[in-house]
N, C-alpha and C positions, 0 to 999 in steps of 0.2 A: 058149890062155887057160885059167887055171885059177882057178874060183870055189868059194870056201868059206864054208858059212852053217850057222848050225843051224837044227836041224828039231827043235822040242819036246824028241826024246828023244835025239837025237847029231848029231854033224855030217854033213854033205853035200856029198861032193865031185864038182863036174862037172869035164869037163876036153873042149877040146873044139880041135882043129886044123885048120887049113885045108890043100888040099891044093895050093893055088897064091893069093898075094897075103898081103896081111896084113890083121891086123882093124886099124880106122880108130879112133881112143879120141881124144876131145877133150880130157877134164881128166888128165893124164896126171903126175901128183908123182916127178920123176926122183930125188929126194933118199929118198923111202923105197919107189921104187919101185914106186909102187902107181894105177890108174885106178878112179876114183871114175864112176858110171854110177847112173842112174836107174834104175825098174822098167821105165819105157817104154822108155827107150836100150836096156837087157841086151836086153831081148824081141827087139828090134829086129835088135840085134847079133848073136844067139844063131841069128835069123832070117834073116842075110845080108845084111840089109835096111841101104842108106847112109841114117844118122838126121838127116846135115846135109841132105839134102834132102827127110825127111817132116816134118810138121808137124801139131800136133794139131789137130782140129780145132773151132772157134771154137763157143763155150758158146751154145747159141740163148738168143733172150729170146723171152718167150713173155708180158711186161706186155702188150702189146697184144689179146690175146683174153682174153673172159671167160665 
């Protein structure tokens, strides 16, 4: 996988391989090539971590105390 972003003053390139399997990408655009990924997903990805089975976790409400 190869990610490219800027950083304020030049770009940034990561680049990063496995060394058995493949990475797992849901929005995947075959037509220009490219997988679109959230901050959470990359993390995730970057992490090893399968994102179709974490979930974030649910916003507390806290109206009931005062």
């Amino acid at each position: 996988m190869k990610l490219l972003y800027w950083d304020k003053n030049g770009f940034v390139l990561i680049y990063k391989r496995l060394e058995k399997g493949r990475f797992k990408i849901i929005k995947y655009d075959e037509n220009m090539d490219v997988a679109t990924l959230d901050n959470k997903q990359l993390s995730w990805l970057l992490a090893g971590l399968d994102y179709d089975l974490m979930a974030q976790n649910k916003a507390l409400d806290y109206s009931g105390f005062y």
